[in-house]
Backbone as ProteinMPNN parsed JSONL, in Angstrom:
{"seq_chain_A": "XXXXXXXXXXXXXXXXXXXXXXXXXXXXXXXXXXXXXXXXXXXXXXXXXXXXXXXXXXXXXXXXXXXXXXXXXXXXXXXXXXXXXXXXXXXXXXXXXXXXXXXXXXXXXXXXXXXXXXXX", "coords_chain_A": {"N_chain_A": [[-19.493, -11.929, -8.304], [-20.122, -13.395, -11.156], [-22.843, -13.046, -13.191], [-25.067, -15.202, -15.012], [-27.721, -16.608, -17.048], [-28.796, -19.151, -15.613], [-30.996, -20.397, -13.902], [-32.053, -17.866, -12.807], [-33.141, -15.409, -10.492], [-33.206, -12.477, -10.213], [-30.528, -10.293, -8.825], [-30.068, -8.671, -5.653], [-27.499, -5.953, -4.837], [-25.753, -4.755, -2.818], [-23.904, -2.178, -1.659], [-20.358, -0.735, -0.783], [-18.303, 1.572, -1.029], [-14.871, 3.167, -1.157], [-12.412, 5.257, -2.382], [-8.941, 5.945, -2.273], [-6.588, 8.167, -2.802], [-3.141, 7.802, -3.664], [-0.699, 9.313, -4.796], [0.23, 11.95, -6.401], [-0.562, 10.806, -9.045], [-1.389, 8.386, -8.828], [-4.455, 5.967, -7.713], [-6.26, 4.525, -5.681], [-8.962, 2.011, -5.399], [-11.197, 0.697, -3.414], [-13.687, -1.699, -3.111], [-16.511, -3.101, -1.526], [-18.893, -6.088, -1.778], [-22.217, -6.748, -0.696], [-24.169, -9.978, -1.639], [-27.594, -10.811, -2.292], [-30.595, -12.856, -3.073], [-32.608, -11.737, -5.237], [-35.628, -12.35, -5.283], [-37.631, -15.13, -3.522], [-36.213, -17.973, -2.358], [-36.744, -20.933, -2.91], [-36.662, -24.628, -2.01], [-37.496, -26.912, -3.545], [-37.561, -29.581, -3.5], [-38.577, -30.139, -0.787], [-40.465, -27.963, -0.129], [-39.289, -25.752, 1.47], [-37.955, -23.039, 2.07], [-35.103, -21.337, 1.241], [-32.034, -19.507, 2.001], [-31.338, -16.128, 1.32], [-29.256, -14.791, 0.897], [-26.85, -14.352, -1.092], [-23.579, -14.252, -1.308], [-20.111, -12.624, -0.32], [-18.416, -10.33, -2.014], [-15.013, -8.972, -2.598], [-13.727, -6.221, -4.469], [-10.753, -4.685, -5.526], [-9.08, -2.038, -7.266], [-6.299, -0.823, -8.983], [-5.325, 2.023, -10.306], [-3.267, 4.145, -12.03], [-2.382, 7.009, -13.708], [-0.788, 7.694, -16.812], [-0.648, 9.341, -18.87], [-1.918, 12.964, -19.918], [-3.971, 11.96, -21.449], [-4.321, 8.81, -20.998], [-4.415, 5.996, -19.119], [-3.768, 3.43, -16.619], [-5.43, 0.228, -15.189], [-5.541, -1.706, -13.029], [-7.088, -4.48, -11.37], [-8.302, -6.627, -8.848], [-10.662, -9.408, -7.713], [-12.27, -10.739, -5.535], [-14.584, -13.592, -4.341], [-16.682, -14.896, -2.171], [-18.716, -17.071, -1.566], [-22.102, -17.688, -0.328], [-23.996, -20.283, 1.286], [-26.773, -19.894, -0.232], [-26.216, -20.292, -2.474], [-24.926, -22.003, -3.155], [-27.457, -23.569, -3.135], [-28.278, -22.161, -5.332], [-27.792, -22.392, -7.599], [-26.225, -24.981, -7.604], [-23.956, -25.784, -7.158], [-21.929, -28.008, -5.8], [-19.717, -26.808, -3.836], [-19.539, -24.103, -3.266], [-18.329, -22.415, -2.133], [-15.462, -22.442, -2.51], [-12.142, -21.646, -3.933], [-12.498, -18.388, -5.603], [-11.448, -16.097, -7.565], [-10.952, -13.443, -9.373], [-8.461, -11.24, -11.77], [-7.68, -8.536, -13.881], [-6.591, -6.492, -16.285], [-6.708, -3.134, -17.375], [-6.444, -0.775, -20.426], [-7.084, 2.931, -20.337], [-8.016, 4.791, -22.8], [-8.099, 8.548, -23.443], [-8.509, 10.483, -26.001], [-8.055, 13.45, -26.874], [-8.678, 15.064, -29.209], [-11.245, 14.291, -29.977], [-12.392, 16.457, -29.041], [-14.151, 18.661, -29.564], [-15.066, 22.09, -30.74], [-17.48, 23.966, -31.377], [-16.983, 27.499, -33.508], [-18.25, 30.724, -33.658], [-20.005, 32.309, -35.785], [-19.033, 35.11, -37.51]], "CA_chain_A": [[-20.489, -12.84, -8.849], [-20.144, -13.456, -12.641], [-23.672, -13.39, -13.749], [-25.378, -16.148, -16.217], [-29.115, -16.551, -17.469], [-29.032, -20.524, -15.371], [-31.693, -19.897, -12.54], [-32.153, -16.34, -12.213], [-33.891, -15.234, -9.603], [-32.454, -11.289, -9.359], [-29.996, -9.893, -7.805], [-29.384, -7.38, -4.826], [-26.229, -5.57, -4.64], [-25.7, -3.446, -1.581], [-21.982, -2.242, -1.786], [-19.737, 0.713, 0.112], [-16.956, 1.956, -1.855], [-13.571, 4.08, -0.862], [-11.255, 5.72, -3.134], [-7.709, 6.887, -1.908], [-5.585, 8.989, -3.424], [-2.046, 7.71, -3.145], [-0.186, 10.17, -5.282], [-0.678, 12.766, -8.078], [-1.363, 10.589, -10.942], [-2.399, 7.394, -8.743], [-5.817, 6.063, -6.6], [-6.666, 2.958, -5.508], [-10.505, 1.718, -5.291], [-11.434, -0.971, -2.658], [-15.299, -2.053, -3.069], [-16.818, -4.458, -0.659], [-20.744, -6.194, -2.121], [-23.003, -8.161, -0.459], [-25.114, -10.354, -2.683], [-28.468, -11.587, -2.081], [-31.323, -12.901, -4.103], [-34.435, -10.431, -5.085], [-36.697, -13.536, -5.208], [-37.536, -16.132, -2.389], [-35.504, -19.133, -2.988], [-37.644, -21.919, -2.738], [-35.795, -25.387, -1.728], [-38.339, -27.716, -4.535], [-37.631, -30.954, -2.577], [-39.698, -29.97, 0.444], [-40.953, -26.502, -0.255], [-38.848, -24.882, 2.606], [-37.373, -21.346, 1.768], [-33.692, -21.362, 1.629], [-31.448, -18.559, 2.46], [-31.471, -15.272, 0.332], [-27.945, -14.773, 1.007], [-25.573, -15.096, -1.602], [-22.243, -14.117, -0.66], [-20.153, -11.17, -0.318], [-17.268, -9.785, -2.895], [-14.166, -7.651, -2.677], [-12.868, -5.877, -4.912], [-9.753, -3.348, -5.157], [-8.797, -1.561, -8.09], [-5.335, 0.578, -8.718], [-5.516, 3.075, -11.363], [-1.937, 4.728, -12.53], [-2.218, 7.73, -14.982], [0.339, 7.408, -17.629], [-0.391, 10.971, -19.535], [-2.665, 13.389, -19.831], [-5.074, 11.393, -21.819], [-4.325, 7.721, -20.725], [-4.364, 5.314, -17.455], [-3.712, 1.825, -16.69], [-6.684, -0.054, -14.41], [-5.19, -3.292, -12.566], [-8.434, -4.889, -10.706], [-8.285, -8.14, -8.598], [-11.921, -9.631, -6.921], [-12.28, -11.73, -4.114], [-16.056, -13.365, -4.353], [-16.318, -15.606, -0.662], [-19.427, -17.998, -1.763], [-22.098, -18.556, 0.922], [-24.805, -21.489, 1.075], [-27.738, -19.362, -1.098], [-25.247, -20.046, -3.791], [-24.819, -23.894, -3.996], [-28.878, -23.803, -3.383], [-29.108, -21.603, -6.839], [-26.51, -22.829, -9.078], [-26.289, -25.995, -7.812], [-22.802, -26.158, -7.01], [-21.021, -28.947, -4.382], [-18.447, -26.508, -3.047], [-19.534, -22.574, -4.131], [-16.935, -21.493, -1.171], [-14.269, -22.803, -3.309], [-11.538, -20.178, -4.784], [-13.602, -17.676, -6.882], [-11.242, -14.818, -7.758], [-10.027, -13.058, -10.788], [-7.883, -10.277, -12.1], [-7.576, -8.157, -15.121], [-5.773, -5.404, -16.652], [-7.439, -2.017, -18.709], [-5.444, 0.35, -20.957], [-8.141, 3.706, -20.657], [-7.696, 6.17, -23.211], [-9.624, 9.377, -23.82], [-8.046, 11.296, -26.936], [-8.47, 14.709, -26.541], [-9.036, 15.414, -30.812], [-12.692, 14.096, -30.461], [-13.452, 17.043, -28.345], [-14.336, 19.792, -30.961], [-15.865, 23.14, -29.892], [-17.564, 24.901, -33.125], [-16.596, 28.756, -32.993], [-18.992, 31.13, -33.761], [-19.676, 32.717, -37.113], [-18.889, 36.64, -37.465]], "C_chain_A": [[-20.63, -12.557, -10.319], [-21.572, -14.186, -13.254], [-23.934, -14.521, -15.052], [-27.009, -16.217, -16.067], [-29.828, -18.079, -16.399], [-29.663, -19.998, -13.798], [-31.886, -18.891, -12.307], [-32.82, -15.915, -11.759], [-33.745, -13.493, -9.008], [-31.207, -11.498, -8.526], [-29.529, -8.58, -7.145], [-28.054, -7.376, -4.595], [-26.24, -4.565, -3.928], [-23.974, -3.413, -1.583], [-21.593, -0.744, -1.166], [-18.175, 0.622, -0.972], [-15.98, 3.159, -1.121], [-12.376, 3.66, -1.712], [-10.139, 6.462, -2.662], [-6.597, 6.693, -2.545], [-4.068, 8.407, -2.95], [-1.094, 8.132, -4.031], [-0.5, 11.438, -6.041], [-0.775, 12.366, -9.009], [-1.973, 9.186, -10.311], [-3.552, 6.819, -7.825], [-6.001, 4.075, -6.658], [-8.306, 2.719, -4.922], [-10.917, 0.509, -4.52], [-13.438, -0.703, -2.758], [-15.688, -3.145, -2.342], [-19.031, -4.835, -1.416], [-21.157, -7.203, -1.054], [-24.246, -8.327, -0.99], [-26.232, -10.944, -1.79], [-29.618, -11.785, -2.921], [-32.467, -12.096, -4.074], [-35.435, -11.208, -5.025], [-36.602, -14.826, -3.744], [-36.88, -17.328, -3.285], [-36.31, -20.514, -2.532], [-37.343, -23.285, -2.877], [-37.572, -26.756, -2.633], [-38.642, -29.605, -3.345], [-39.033, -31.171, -1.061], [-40.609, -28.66, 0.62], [-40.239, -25.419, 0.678], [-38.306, -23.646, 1.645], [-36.125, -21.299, 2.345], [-33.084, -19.642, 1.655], [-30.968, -17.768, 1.213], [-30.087, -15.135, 0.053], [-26.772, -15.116, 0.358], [-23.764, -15.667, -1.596], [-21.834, -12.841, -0.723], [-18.482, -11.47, -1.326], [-16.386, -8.507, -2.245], [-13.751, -7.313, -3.677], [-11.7, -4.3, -5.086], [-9.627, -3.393, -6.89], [-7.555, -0.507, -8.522], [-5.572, 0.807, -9.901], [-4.083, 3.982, -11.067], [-2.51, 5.666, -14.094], [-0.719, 7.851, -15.28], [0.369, 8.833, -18.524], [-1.406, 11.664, -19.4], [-4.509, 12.779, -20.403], [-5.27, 10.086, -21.438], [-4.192, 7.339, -19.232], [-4.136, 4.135, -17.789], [-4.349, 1.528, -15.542], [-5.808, -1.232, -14.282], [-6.07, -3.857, -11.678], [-8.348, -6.421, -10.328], [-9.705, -8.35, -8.016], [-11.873, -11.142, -6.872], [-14.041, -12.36, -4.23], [-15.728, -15.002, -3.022], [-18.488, -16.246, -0.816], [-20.678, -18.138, -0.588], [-23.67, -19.967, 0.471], [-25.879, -20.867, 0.009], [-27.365, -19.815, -2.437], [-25.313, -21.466, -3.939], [-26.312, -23.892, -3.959], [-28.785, -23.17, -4.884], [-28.197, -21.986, -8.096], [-25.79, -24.593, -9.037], [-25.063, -26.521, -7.751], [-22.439, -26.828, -6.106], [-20.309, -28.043, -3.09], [-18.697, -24.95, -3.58], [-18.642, -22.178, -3.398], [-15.554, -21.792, -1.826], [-13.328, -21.526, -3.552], [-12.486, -19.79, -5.83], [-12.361, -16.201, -6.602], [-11.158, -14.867, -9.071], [-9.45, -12.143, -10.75], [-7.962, -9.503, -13.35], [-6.808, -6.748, -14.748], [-6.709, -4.532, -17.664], [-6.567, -1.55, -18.778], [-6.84, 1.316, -21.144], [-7.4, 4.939, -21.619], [-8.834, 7.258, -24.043], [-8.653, 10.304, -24.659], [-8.809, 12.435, -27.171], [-9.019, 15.497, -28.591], [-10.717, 15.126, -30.994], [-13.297, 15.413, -29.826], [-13.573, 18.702, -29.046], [-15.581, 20.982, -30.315], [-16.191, 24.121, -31.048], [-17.511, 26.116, -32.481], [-17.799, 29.618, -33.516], [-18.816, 32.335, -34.92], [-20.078, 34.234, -36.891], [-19.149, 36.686, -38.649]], "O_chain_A": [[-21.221, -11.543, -10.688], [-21.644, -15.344, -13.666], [-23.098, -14.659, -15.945], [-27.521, -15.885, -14.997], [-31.049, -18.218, -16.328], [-29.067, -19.435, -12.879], [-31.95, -18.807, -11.08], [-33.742, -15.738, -12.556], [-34.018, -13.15, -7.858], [-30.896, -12.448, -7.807], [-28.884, -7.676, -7.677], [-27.406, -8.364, -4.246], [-26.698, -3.489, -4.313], [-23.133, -4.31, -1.529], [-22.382, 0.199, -1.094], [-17.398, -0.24, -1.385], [-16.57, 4.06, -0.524], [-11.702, 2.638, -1.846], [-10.296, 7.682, -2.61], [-5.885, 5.724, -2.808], [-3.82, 8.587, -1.758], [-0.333, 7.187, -4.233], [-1.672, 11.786, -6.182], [-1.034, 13.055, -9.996], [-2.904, 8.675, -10.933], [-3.524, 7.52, -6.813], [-5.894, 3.052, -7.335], [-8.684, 3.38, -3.955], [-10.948, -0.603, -5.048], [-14.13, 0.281, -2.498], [-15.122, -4.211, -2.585], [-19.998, -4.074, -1.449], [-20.553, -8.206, -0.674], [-25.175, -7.519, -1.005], [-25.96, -11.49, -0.72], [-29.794, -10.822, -3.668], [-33.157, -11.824, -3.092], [-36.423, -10.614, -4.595], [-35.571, -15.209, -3.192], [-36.994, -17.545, -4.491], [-36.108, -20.837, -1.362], [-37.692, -23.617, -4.01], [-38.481, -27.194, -1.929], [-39.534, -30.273, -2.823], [-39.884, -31.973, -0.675], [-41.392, -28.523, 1.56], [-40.626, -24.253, 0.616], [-38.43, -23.66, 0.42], [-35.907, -21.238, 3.555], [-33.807, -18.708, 1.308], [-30.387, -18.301, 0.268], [-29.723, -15.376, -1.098], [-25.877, -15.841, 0.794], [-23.11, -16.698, -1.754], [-22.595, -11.925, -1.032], [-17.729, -12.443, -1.308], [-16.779, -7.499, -1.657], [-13.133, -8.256, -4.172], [-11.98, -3.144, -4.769], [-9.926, -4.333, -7.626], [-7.832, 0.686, -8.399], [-6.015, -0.073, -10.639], [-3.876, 4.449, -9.947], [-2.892, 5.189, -15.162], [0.23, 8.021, -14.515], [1.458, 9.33, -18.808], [-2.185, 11.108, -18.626], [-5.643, 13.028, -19.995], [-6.474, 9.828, -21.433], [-3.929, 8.126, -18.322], [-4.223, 3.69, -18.934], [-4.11, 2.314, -14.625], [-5.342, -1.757, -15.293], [-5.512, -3.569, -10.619], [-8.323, -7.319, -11.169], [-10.15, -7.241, -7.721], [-11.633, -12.126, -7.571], [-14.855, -11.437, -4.196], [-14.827, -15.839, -3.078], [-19.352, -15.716, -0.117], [-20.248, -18.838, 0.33], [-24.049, -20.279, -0.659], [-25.824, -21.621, -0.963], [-28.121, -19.726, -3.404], [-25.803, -21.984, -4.943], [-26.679, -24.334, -5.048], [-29.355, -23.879, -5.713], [-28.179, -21.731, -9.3], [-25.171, -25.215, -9.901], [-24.893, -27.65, -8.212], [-22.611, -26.155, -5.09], [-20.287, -28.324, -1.892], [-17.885, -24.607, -4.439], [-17.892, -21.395, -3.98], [-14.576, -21.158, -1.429], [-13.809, -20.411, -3.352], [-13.083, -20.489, -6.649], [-12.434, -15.454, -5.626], [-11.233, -15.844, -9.817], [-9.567, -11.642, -9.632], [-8.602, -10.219, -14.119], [-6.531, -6.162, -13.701], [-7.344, -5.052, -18.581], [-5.721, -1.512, -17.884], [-7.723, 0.87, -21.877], [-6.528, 5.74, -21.282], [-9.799, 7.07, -24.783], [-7.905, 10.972, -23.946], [-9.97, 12.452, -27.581], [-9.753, 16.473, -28.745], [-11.374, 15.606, -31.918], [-14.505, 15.611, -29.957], [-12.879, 19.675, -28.75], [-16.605, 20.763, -29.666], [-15.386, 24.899, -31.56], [-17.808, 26.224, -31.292], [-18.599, 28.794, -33.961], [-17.851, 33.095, -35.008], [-21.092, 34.607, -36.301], [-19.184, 37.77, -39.231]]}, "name": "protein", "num_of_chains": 1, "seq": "XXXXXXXXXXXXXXXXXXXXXXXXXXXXXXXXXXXXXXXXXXXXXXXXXXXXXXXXXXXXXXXXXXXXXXXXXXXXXXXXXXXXXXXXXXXXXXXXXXXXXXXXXXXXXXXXXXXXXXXX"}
């Protein structure tokens, strides 16, 4: 769920995460969320109280270290839409395809890490 300021009503994120190790330099990260709203959703037309329930997300993550200081992050997410969602955003079809992907380059350069010595 790719937050925006249009209706905001909160949101809960209840999520379980597992990380496994599948070598010595790489790990893979699967995350499962399920969204729901922190506010009653309140259906304006008739006053009824629609369903808190936004939807639920996957996402996986592989992580490859490349040296001692660097990694490469490849991250796909799955977001599976449910009715709470066309009520708050107002969408026709929120179950539609909703993924994405991306790529990180992480690097932590070991020169910033400075250890003053002690004056004799």
């Amino acid at each position: 769920y790719v937050g925006n300021h249009a209706n905001s009503v909160g949101l809960t994120d209840i999520y379980a995460k597992a990380n496994f190790k599948l070598g010595k330099s790489s790990s893979l990260l699967v995350k499962g969320h399920y969204f729901s709203s922190a506010a009653t959703l309140i259906d304006d037309t008739d006053g009824s109280e629609a369903d808190k329930y936004l939807g639920t997300e996957v996402d996986i993550v592989f992580t490859q270290k490349l040296l001692p200081y660097a990694s490469v992050k490849v991250g796909y997410s799955q977001m599976f839409a449910a009715d709470g969602m066309e009520f708050l955003k107002n969408q026709p079809n929120p179950s539609g395809l909703q993924n994405w992907g991306w790529v990180q380059l992480v690097i932590k350069p070991n020169f910033l890490k400075w250890s003053p010595k002690p004056i004799q």
